[in-house]
N, C-alpha and C positions, 0 to 999 in steps of 0.2 A: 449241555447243562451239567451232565455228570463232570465233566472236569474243571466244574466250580467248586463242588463237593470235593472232590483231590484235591484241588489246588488248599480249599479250607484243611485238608488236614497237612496237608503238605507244608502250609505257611506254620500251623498249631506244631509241627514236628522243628522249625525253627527257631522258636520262642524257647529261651531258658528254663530247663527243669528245677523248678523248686525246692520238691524232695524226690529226688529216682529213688527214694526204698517207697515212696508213699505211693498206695494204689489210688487211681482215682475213683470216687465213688461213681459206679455206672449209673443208678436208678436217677443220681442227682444230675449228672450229665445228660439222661436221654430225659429227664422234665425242663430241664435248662434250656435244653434243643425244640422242645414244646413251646417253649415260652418264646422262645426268640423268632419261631415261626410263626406263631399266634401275633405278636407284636408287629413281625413286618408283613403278617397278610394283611392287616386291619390296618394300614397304615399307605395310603396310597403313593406316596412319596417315597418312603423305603422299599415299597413293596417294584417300585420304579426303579431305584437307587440296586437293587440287587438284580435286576433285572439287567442294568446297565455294565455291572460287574462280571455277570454271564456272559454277557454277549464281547467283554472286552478277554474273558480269558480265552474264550473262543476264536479270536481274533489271534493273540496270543501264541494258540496252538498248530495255528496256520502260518504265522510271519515268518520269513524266512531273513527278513534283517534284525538284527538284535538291537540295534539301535531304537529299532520302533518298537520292540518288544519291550526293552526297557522303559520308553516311555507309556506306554499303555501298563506296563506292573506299577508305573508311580502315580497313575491314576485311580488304580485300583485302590490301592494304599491311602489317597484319599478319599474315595467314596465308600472304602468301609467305615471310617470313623462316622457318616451319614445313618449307617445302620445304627447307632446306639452303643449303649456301656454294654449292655446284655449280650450282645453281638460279638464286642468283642473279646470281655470276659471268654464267652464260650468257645469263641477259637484260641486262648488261650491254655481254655482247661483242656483242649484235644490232647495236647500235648504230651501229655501224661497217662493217653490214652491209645495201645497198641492199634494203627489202624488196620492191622487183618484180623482184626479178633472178632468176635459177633457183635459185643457192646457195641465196636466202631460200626460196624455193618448196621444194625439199630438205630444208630443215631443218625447215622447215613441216610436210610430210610426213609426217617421221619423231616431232616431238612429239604430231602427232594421234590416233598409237598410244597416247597416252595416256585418249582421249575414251572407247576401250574399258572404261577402268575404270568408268567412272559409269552409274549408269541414269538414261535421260531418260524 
């Protein structure tokens, strides 16, 4: 489950910077990250939908044809837009947000409460 969290900033580290002199603001990013976990706990479809994205990056980190790999990242690709605007907003704003810094380790943190939904 943790390299759903990487893979999220991973993907946020490939989205277009909007302003590189502009810091992101952290306190709004780690309530951001509140919200979008709160939204997909209470949400038993989403909270399925991310559930289903773990287990596919998981898959992922094991497949040794890329072919397959490739198809499973372009499912991904559609099952996050299942998550919400919130969702994706927020892996948007990662971006602009150093991921070894503490902020990102915080926000980290806080979306791993989400790892609780699934069973591995």
């Amino acid at each position: 489950m943790n390299r759903l969290l990487m893979s999220l900033f991973l993907l946020a580290s490939t989205v277009p910077l909007y302003a590189q002199a502009q810091q992101p603001n952290a306190a709004k990013l780690k309530a951001d990250a509140q919200k979008v976990v709160s939204i997909i706990s209470r949400d038993e479809l989403k909270a399925q939908t991310y559930c289903e994205i773990a287990e596919l990056n998981d898959q992922i980190d094991q497949e040794g044809n890329p072919a397959k790999a490739e198809e499973q990242s372009q499912k991904i690709d559609n099952l996050e837009g299942k998550l919400g605007p919130d969702f994706m907003a927020l892996v948007h704003r990662l971006s602009d947000i150093d991921p070894d810094s503490r902020d990102a380790q915080e926000i980290r943190s806080i979306i791993e409460a989400l790892n609780d939904l699934c069973d591995d």
